[in-house]
Each structure stands twice: as C-alpha cells, then as structure tokens.
Steps between C-alpha positions, in 0.01 A plus 500: 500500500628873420510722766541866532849631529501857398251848439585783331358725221685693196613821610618812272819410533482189340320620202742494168492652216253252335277601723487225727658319823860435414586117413802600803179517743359191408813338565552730835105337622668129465773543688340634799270240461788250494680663772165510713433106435865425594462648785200267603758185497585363794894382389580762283886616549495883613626721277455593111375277251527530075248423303742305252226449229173739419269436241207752471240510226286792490117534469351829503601862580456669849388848512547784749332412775399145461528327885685097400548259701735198468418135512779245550565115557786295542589216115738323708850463597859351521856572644542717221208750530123541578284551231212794590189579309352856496224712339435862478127603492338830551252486816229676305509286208473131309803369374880493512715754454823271526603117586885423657708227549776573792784249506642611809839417743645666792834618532770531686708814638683522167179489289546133388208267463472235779330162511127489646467328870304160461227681784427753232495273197255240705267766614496679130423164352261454770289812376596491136221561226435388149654712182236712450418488079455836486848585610679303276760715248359589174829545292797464726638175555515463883695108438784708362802660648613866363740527700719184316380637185593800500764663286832602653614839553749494188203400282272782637697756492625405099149487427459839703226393645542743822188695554677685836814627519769324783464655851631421810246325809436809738437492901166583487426245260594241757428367895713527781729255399616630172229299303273574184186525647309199399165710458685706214593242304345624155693835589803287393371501167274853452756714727783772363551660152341435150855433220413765233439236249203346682138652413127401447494293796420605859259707703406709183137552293539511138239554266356236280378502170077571550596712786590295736706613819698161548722349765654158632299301775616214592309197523668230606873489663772307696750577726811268551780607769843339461629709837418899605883694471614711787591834525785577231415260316527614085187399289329518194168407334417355181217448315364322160165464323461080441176494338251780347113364471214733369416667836821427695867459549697258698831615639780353707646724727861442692712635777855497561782518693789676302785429730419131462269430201272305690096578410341600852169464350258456199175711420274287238174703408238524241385842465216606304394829273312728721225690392431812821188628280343221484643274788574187270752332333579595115659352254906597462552788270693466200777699574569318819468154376806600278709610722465218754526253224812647305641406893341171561735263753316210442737293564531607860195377594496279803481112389565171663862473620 
C-alpha cells in the first residue's frame, strides 16, 4: 500500500519559463519524499544517503498554486540498494503529475555507497509492493547501464559535445565535509557557462512556424550517479542528441571529472516540443530537426554491454 510521504504546492519560484513547475521541483518533491520514508526505517545507518539511480517519467504540468501531494511505496531490495516508488499528484485534482523509481544506498563519511543492513532489507521486503503498470518507462531502457556506455572524455570532447564550459566544484555547492551535495546532482550537468558555439537548446522560447511560442519539456528522464566530486574537483558536461522522433528528442547527457576522466554521472532524457499557447506538444520544426540531425550520436546510445 502507498502511503503519504510528502505535501507541498508549486510556488512562484518554481515556475520556469514554460510556464510551469520546473522538472528540478519535481525531482526536489521525490527526494524529500525519499528522505522522509528513510527516515521511517528502523536500521537505517545515520547519515546521508545517494539516490544512485532516478528514473522519472512525467505526466502533466503543475501550475502556480496547485497544492500535490506525494504517494510512495517500497519495489524491493538487496545489499546493493532499495528500490522506492513515488508519485506526484496535485491535491485538487485526478491524475498524475509524475511516477519515480529511487534506487537508493547510504554512504559513508567519504560519500561512498555502503551495503544495506539485512534488518533493513527484511523489513523493506516485508512491506514491498507490486510494479505498478503505470509507472513503467515509456522510452528509456531502465535494464541498461549509461554509465558503462558512455563515451569517454577523449571521445566527447573530439566530438565537442560540451554543452557547459569546465568549472571548478565550489563550497557552497557542497556539505560540511567537502561533498557535492547529493540533492544537486543535475546541477552537475545544467551549472556554469554556455561555450559560444552552443545555441538553440536551453531555457529559451523560439517561435514556430504557425506562431507558435515553443520550448523543451521533458517527458521522460534518468539519472545515473557514478560518485558526487568534492570541492576542487575540475568538471565538465557533455551532451548529444541520440534519436529525433516527430514530437521529441532523446538525449544523453554526461558529467566528468577532468583531472581524472572518469564520468561522475549520466543524464538520459526525452524532451518534447513545447507549445506555451496552446499547452501541448507540437510537432519539431523544420529548422530544428536539421540541426539536431546534421549532429546525430547515434551511436552513443546506451545498449547491452
């Protein structure tokens, strides 16, 4: 059975420039709610945790206002992880306005993942639901691993695929003990300066061909965390359209850590063509579809290993 984890309602400040609550606040609802049902296990080491895995496929948009409410459940667990469900809903309102799967660990002083106690893993097990059907991912396959697939630094950046510029991990980007905060984690990827040769992607409207006033929502998207860096740490994102449909795109996104070349984390999304006018999807201009298939990286797609 789902229970109740966490209120809230969409507040100006989390109103973008499509209009609607920011995909960042959907993600910021699940976390508390994942922080709030961790909490409720008796067996759970103290400290942080890191939600190592996040898969979120969105529903409907939240306006201004709207009170939600989120609904979550325990899919099961293992030494590695637990597995959480949660759903977004407004309080006023039928239907969802997002399903998440949390694969979740805790961690030690030094930010690494640690094993689950057996007390936890029996009691989660004890209380564990069904998959729910209407959770299940739409496009992304959750079976495979972007982190193994994705392309090295070396590759990315002779493809210049960097949609960020590098920077350096600040303080205030991290806790007490030096370390990325793991609430932040798509600030890895969306933080620091544009290169000059990167355009017509981002929080921009651009006009459309009937009149349109067109943006990027995203639909569906995954979250994969290799390790958080620390303060000092160099890094740089990268980014590459896979696979262009009618409505949508599907892009892989990656983190990295310059000093060593290891990825920190991947960002795989399918975002759609926004219409604000008319609150609905529309079908890729012309223009665009060019440009993101004269730089199609197929062939970094994430496949079996």
């Amino acid at each position: 059975m789902l229970q109740v984890t966490q209120t809230g309602s969409v507040t100006e400040d989390q109103i973008d420039h499509l209009g609607h609550m920011n995909v960042r606040f959907y993600a910021v609802h699940a976390h508390a709610a994942t922080r709030i049902l961790l909490s409720s296990l008796d067996g759970w080491p103290g400290g942080e945790h890191l939600v190592h895995d996040a898969y979120t496929r969105h529903r409907r948009e939240q306006l201004l206002g709207t009170p939600l409410l989120v609904r979550s459940g325990f899919l099961g667990a293992d030494r590695e992880g637990l597995r959480i469900h949660h759903e977004l809903v407004p309080a006023n309102a039928e239907g969802l306005a997002a399903t998440f799967v949390h694969n979740v660990s805790p961690t030690g002083d030094s930010g690494q993942r640690l094993p689950v106690p057996d007390e936890v893993i029996d009691a989660v097990r004890a209380a564990t639901i069904e998959p729910l059907p209407y959770a299940a991912s739409r496009t992304i396959n959750l079976h495979l691993d972007p982190l193994t697939a994705a392309p090295s630094l070396r590759v990315a950046q002779q493809r210049r695929l960097e949609v960020r510029k590098p920077r350096l991990i600040t303080a205030d980007e991290c806790d007490e003990s030096g370390c990325f905060r793991p609430d932040a984690t798509m600030m890895l990827l969306w933080a620091g300066e544009l290169p000059d040769h990167v355009q017509g992607w981002g929080p921009d409207l651009y006009e459309g061909p009937d009149g349109e006033l067109m943006g990027w929502a995203v639909m569906e998207a995954r979250v994969r965390l290799s390790r958080l860096p620390r303060v000092g740490t160099r890094i740089q994102s990268f980014a590459a359209t896979i696979a262009i449909h009618e409505r949508a795109t599907h892009r892989m996104s990656w983190c990295f850590d310059l000093d060593t070349g290891g990825i920190l984390c991947s960002f795989e999304s399918v975002d759609v063509a926004f219409d604000t006018v008319a609150r609905t999807t529309m079908v890729i201009p012309d223009g665009f579809r060019r440009r993101y298939q004269a730089s199609l990286q197929a062939d970094l797609a994430p496949t079996e290993s």
